[in-house]
N, C-alpha and C positions, 0 to 999 in steps of 0.2 A: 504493500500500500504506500509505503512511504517512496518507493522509485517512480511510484504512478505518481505520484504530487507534486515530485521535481521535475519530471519530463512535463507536467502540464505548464507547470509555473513558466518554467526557460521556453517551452513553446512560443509563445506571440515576443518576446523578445528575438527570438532568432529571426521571425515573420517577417516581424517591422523592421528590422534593419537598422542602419544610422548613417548619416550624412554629415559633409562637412564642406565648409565653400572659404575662399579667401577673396580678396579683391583690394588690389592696388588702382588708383586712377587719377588721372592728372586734367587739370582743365588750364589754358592758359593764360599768363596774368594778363592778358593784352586783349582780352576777352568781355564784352561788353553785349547785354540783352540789346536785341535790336540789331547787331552787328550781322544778322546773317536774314534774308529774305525767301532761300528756296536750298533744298538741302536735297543730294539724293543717296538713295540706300543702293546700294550693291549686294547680293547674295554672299551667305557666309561661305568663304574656300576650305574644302577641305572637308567639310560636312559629310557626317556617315551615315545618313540616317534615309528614313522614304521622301520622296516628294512633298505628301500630305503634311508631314512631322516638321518638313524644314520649312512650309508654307506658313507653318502655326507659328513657329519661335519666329518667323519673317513678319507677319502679322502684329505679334505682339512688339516685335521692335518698333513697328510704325505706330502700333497705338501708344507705347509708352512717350515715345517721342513726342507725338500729338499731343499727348495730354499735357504737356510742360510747355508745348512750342507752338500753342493755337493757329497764330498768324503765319507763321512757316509754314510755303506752299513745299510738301515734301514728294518726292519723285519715288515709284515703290520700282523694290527691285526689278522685277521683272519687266517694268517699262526703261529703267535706267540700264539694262543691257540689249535693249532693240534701240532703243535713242545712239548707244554707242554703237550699236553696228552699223546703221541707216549711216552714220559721219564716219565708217572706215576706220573706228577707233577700236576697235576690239583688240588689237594685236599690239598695238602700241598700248593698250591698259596693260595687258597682259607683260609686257616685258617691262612695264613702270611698275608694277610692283614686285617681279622678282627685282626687282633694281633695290627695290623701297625695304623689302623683306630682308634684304645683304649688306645694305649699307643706313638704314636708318635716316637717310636723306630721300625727301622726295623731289620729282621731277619737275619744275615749279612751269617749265614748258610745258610738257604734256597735263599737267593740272588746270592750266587757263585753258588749254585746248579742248579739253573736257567739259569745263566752266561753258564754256561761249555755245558747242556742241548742245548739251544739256539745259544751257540757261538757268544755270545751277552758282550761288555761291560755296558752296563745300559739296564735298561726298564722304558718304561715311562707309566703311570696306568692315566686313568682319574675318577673322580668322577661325577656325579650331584646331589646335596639335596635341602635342604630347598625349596622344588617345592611349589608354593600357585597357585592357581588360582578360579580368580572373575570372574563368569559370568554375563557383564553386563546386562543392564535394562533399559529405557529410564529413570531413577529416577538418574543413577549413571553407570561411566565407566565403562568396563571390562577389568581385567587387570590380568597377568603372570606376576610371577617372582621368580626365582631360583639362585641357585648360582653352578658352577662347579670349579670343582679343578682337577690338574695338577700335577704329581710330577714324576720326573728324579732322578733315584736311582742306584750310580751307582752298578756291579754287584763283582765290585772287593773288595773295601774295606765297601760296604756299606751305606758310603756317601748320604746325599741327594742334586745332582748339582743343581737343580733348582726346586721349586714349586709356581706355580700360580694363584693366585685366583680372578673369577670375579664373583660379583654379578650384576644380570641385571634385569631389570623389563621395559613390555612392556604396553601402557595401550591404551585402544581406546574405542568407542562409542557404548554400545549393543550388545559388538559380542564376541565371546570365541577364543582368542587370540592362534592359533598355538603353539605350545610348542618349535617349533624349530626354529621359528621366534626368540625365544627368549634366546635359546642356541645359537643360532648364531652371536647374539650380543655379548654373553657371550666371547665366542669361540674365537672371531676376538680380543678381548681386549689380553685371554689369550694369543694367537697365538704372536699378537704383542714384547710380552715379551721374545721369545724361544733367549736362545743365541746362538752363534756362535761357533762350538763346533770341526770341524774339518777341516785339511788345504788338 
């Protein structure tokens, strides 16, 4: 009786799991509400997840945004990569941000080009990396975890207004942890971060 009452107890412990999230972020001092009038979103790189999955956390980036940034007319991703292909820009984004991702300098050329293409003051690009994941075992957890990153670049002088980053790791008892389960913890930390950007 008494091994039946510890396996019940430790049950929904093992169930639910535990999580954990971090987030560093930077906004720049040179940064003033009203400074930016149209912003556009790019699809996150590097995303592992379905269609539907990445449409949702793409969603909630626009609504978080919106909700802090009324009067910023914002560009959703999936119109902000036919805008760049229709201007012959796809290949040149493409090699400005392996440029961006290597050397931490962006391309303040191709950023106006983008700018004027778009009719966009900033665009904002997401990443995800450092992806692990353990598929538990009754011996040991199972557990995700990744990190995503955020950055607001603006289109004028090339500035970086804001970049955020969260790593998250999710863990639970035997089972292969959803990937978006755990971008979304990610997500929400970054999101909390977005500043206040137009009046």
């Amino acid at each position: 009786m008494k091994k039946i009452f510890i396996f019940l107890f430790v049950l929904p412990i093992l169930i639910s799991g535990c999580s954990s999230a971090s987030i560093k972020a930077y906004v720049s001092p040179s940064f003033k509400p009203g400074l930016l009038k149209s912003v556009a979103i790019f699809p996150m790189l590097n995303v592992k997840m379905l269609p539907d999955e990445t449409r949702q956390i793409n969603n909630e980036i626009i609504q978080a945004f919106s909700s802090k940034n009324p009067n910023v007319i914002v560009i959703r991703p999936e119109e902000s990569v036919e805008l760049l292909s229709k201007a012959s820009l796809s290949d040149k984004y493409t090699e400005f941000l392996k440029n961006y991702s290597s050397s931490g300098v962006p391309n303040i050329s191709t950023l106006k080009e983008i700018g004027i293409a778009l009719n966009v003051d900033a665009i904002i690009q997401g990443e995800m990396y450092n992806f692990v994941e353990i598929v538990g075992s009754i011996w040991q957890w199972g557990s995700t975890s990744l990190t995503i990153r955020y950055v607001m670049l603006s289109t004028i002088n090339g500035d970086v207004l804001w970049d955020a980053m969260s790593s998250a790791k999710k863990e639970k008892s035997a089972v292969a942890i959803p990937i978006y389960e755990v971008i979304k913890i990610a997500s929400d930390q970054v999101l909390s971060s977005l500043p206040e950007m137009g009046k």
